[in-house]
C-alpha positions in Angstrom: 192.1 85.0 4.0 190.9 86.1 0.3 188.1 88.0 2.4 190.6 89.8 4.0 192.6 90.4 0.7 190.1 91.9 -1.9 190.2 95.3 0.6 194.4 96.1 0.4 195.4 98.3 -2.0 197.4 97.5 -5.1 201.0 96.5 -4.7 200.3 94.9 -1.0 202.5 91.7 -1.0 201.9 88.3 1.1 204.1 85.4 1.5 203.6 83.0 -0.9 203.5 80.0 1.5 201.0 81.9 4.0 198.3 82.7 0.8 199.2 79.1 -1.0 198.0 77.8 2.3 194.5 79.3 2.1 194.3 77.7 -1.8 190.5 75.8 -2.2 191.7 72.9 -3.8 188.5 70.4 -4.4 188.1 66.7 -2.7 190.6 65.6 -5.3 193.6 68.0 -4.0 193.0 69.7 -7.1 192.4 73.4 -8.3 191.3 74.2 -12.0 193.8 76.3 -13.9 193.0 78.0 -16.9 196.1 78.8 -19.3 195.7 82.1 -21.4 198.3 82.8 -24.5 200.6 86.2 -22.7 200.5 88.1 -25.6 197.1 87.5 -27.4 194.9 86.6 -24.1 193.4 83.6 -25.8 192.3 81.4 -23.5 194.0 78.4 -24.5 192.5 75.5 -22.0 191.4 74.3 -19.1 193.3 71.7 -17.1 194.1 70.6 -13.4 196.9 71.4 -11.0 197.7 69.7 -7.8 200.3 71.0 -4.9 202.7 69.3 -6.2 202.0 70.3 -10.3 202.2 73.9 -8.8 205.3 74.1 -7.1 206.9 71.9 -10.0 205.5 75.1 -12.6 206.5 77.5 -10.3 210.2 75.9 -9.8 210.8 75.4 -13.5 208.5 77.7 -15.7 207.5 75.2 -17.2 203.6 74.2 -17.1 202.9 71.4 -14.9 199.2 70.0 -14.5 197.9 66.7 -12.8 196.2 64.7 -15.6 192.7 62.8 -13.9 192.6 59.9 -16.6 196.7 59.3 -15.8 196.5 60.0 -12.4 199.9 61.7 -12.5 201.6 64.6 -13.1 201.5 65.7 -16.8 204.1 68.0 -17.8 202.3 70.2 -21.1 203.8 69.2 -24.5 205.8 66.0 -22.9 204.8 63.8 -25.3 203.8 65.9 -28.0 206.5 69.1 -27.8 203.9 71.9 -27.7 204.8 73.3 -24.4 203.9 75.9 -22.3 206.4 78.3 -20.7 204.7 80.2 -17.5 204.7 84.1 -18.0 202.7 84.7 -14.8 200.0 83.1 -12.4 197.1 84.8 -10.8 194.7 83.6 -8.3 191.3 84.7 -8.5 189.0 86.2 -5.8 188.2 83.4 -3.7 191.4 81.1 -4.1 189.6 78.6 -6.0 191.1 78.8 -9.5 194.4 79.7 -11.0 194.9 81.9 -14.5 198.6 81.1 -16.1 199.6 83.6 -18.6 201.9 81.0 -20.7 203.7 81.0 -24.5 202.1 78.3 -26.1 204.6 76.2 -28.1 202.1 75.1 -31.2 198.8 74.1 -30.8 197.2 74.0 -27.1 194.6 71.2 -28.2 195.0 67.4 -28.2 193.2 68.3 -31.5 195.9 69.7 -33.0 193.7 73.5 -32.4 195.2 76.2 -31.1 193.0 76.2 -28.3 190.5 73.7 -27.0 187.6 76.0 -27.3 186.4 75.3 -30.6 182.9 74.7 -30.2 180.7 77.4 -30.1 176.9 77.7 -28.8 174.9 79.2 -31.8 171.0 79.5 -30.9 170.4 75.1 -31.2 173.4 74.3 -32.7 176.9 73.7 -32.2 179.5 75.1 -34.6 183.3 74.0 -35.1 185.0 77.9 -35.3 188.6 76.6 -35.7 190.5 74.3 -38.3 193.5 71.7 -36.5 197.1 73.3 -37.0 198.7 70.3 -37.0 197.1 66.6 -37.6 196.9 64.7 -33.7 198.6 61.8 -35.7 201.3 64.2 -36.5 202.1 65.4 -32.4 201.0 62.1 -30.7 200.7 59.2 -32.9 198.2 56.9 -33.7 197.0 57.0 -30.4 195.7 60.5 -29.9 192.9 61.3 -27.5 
């Protein structure tokens, strides 16, 4: 279907159901979504969705992944009130991997970082490019990430 899609004009709508259908979600039942701030276009993280974490984001506007190491759903900012409210969701070319445009409630981060990519290449090393917002302590407890 997303062969047939990259021809049509701008503005061409599809049913949801009929394109949602065609969605590459891996082995898992899962599809990589990468959340990027609305207003900024920082690209905030990278997490998981599955059918169900999809429908539940697109029901409530409010950012639903699937978590791997829970093995559940994991609604963003549940435990540590740094949510994300969904602005808009894209699919790229070949249905493979979602891009939510979301307002980011505090830091994005476990780390207490506004984003989780904080780690930059530099020739052979690694550099830290971003200071925590907010100690993990502080949004999760003792028993942060």
């Amino acid at each position: 279907m997303f062969k047939d899609i990259e021809n049509q004009p701008r503005g061409v709508r599809f049913p949801r159901a009929e394109v949602f259908a065609h969605l590459r979600f891996n082995a898992d039942g899962l599809i990589p979504a990468i959340a990027q701030q609305h207003d900024t276009g920082e690209v905030l993280m990278l997490a998981w969705m599955n059918r169900e974490a999809l429908e539940e984001t697109l029901d409530t506007g409010r950012v639903c992944y699937f978590s791997r190491s829970r093995g559940k759903l994991w609604r963003k900012g549940e435990s540590s009130g740094q949510i994300q409210q969904l602005r808009g969701m894209y699919i790229d070319c070949d249905g493979d991997t979602l891009l939510l445009r979301v307002d980011q409630t505090g830091p994005a981060c476990h780390t207490g970082r506004s984003d989780c990519f904080f780690l930059r290449i530099d020739g052979d090393e690694v550099v830290i490019t971003g200071n925590p917002l907010i100690d993990p302590e502080t949004l999760y407890g003792t028993d942060s990430k």
